[in-house]
N, C-alpha and C positions, 0 to 999 in steps of 0.2 A: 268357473264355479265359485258359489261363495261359501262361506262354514254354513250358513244356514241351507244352501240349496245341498251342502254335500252330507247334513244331518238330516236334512230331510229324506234324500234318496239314500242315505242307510238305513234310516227306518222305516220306508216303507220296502227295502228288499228285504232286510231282516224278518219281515211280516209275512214278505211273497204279495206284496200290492201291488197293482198297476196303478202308475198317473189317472186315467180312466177311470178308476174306481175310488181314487181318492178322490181325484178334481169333483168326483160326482157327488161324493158325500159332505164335501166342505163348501160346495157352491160355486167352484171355478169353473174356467175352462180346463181341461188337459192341456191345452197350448198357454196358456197361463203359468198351470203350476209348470209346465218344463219349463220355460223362460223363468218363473224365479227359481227353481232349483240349478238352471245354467247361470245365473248371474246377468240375465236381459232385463228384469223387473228387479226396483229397488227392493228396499227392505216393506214385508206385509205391513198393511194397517194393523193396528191392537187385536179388534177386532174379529181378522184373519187368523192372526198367531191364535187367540185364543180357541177358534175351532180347530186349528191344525192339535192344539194341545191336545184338547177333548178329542179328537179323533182319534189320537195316538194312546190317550187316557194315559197319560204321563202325569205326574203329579210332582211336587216341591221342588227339589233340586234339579229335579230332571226339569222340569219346566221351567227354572227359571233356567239353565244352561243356553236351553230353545233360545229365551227370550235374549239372555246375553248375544247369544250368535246371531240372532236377526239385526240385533242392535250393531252389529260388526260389521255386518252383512252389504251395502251400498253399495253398488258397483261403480256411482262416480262418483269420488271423494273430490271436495273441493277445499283446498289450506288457505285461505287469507291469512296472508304474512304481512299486511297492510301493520306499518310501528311495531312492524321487530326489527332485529338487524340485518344488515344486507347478505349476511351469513347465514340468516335461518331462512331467508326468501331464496338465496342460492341453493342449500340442501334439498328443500321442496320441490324448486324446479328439476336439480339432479335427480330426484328422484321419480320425479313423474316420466322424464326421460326413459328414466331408466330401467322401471320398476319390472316391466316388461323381460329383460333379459335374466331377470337376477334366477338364480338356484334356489331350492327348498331351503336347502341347509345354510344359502346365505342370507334371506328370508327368518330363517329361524334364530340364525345368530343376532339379528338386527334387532328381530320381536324382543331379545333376551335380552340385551344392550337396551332397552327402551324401558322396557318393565324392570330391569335392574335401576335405573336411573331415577324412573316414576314412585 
């Protein structure tokens, strides 16, 4: 699942919506939106995000969150490390390895390490 598919299915429980009654009123399939809220479909077109907004009738902060999160949201990330060094094309490969096994909390410590750095 990705933040966007795991904010979207909090808000539509939070609602009491089914995939069905959303997909219906935003113009998807139901098999659609379950694949982007599982993380099988990348990140929505603008376009998309923008009825899910209005759907939700979320406005400023909250909508831009949405749009943060979908922007996060890609399930297949790709790092060209093409002229860095042989050390940052190493990390990325470790971690594509890897990324799979890691814990929440080692996950979060990483995010924290990164945004501290950034």
């Amino acid at each position: 699942m990705t933040p966007f598919g795991e904010e979207i299915r909090r808000l539509r429980s939070e609602r009491g919506i089914t995939q069905k009654q959303m997909a219906q009123s935003i113009g998807v399939s139901p098999a659609y939106l379950s694949a982007l809220e599982h993380g099988h479909r990348g990140q929505p077109s603008w376009e998309l995000l923008q009825r899910i907004i209005g759907y939700f009738n979320i406005i400023w902060d909250d909508a831009e969150e949405l749009q943060r999160l979908a922007a996060l949201s890609h399930p297949r990330v790709t790092i060209d490390t093409a002229g860095l060094s042989p050390e940052a094309t190493a990390l990325a490969n470790g971690l594509a390895r890897s990324i799979g096994k890691l814990r929440k909390k080692d996950i979060a410590r990483l995010q924290s390490i990164l945004d501290d750095m950034l």
